[in-house]
C-alpha positions in Angstrom: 85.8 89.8 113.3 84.4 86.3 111.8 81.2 87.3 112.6 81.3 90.3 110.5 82.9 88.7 107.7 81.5 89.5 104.0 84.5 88.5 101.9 87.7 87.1 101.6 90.5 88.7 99.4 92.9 86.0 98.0 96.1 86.2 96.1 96.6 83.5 93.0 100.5 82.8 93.0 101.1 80.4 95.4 98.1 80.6 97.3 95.5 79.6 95.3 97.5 78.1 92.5 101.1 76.0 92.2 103.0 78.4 90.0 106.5 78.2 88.7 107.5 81.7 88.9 110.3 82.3 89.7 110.0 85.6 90.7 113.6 86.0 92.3 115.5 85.6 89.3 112.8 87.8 87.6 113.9 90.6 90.2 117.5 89.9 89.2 116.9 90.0 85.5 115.1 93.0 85.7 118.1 95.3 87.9 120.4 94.0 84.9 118.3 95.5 82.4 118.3 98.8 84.6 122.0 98.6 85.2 122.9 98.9 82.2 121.5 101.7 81.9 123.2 103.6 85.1 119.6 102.7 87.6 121.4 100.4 90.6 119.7 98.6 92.8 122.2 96.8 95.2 123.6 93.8 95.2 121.8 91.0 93.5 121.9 88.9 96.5 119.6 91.8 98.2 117.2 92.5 95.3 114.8 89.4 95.7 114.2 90.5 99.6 114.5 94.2 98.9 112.0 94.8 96.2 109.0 93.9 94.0 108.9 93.9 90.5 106.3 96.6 90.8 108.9 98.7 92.9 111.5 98.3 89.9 109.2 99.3 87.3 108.0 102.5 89.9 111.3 103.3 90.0 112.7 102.8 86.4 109.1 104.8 85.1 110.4 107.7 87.2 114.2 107.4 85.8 112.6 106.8 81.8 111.3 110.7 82.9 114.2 112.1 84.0 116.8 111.0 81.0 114.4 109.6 78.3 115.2 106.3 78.2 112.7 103.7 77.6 113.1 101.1 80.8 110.0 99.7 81.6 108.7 98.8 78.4 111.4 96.1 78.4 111.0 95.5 81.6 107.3 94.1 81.1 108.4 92.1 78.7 110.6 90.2 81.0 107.9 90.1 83.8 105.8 88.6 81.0 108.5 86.0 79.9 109.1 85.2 83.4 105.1 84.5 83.7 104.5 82.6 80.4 107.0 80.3 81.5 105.9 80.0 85.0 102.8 79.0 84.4 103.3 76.5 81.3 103.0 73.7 84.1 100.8 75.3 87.1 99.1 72.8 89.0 96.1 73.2 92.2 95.4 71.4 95.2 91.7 69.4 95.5 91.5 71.7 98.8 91.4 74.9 97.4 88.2 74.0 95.0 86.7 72.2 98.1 87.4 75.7 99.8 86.3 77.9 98.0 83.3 75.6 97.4 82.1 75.5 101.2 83.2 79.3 101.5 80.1 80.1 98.9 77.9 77.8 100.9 78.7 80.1 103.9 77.3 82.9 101.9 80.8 84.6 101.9 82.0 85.9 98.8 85.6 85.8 97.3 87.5 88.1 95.8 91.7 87.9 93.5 94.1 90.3 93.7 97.0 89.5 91.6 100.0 91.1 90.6 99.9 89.1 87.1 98.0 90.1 84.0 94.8 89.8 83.6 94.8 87.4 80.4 97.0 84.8 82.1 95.1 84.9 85.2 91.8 84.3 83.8 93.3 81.3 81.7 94.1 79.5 85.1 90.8 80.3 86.1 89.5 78.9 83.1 91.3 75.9 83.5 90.7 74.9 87.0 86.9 75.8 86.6 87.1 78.5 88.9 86.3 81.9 87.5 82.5 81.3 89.4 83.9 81.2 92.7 84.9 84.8 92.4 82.8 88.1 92.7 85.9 90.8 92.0 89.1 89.5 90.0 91.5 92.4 90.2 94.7 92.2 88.0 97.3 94.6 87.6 96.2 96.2 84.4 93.2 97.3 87.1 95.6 99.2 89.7 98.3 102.4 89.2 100.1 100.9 91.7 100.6 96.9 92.7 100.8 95.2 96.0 102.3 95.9 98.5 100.6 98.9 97.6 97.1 98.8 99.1 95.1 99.8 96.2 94.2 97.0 94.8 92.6 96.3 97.9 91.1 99.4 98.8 89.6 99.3 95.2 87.9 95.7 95.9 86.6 97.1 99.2 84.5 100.1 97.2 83.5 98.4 94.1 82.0 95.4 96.5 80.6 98.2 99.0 82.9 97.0 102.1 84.3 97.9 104.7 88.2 96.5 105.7 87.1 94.7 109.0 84.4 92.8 107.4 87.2 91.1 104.5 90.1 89.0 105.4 93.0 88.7 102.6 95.2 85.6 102.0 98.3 85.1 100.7 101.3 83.5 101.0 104.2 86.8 101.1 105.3 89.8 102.6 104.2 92.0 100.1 100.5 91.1 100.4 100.5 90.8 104.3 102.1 94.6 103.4 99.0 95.6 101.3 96.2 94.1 103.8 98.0 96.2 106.4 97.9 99.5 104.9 94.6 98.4 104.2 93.4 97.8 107.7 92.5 94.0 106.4 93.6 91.2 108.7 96.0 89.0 107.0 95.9 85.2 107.0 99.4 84.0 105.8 99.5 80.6 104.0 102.2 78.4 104.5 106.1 80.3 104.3 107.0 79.3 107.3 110.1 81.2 107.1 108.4 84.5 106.6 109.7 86.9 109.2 107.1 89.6 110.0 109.2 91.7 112.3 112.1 91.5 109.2 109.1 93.6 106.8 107.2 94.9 109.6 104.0 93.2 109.0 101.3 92.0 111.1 99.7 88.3 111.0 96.4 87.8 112.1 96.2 84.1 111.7 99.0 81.4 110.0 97.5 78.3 108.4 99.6 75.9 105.9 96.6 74.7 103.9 93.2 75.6 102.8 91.5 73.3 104.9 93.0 75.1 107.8 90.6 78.3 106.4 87.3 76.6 106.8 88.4 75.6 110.4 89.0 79.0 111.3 85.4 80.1 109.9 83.8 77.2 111.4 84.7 77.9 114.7 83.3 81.2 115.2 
């Protein structure tokens, strides 16, 4: 597979960058808002593990349909919140810069899928000195549908002319091990130790807990 390899996909929260998201009590905040409005989604001890902001908003777009209410307007403006303040203080580990540095010198190209906006993504990128490293960014004002949907990587894979066993994708969740799946991407989970794949049924190609670990797997082949 390595010796085929074109591009690698990464995700930015957590992977890439040190955000403060905390995208649990976002989850939470977000089936309030929906409550109140007579859309349930479980108890709020379950919400973080059982869905995605993207499949609240899926859900509450279809509801807003059916009985004209206006859910997921104000629902974006609490992801939004929730990312403004998250990344106020992001930091980056020297490895990933020194990563994604020697991945270019391998004549592999890199690609970002991210579930966040565009405008904040980009301003990280900015930032870190980073937005060179990258040939696709792909943000979720670019997809109908966010990971663990596949699009976003499907959509990488035809505007960069690939094919899925010639990319890997890394990230650090379920919901992006999900998306390189439906994909047909192998799937390098970062750090998470506690991530159970048989719990999301999700495959792992390879587990590392740093960056450096990434360049050790290319080398070798």
């Amino acid at each position: 597979m390595i010796n085929s390899l074109k591009c690698i996909i990464f995700d930015f929260d957590n992977t890439l960058v040190k955000s403060n998201i905390d995208f649990p009590k976002m989850k939470v905040e977000m089936a309030r808002l929906t409550t109140k409005f007579g859309l349930e989604f479980g108890s709020e001890e379950e919400i973080p593990h059982k869905y995605t902001a993207g499949n609240i908003i899926d859900k509450a777009e279809s509801f807003d349909k059916r009985n004209g209410t206006i859910l997921v307007p104000e629902l974006w403006e609490i992801v939004e919140e929730f990312e403004r303040k998250g990344m106020e203080n992001i930091t980056i580990d020297q490895d990933v810069l020194t990563t994604l540095d020697s991945i270019m010198k391998l004549e592999i190209e890199s690609a970002l899928l991210t579930n966040n906006a565009c405008n904040p993504t980009m301003e990280v990128l900015t930032k870190f000195n980073m937005t060179n490293y990258f040939s696709l960014i792909v943000a979720r004002e670019d997809v109908t549908k966010m990971k663990p949907d596949k699009e976003g990587i499907e959509l990488i894979l035809s505007k960069m002319g690939l094919q899925p066993d010639e990319v890997l994708f890394v990230g650090d969740s379920w919901i992006d091990a999900k998306a390189a799946n439906e994909a047909k991407v192998s799937f390098i989970l970062i750090r998470n130790d506690l991530l159970d794949a048989q719990k999301y049924g999700i495959t792992i190609w390879k587990h590392i807990r740093s960056m450096v670990e990434l360049i050790q797997i290319l080398s070798e082949n």
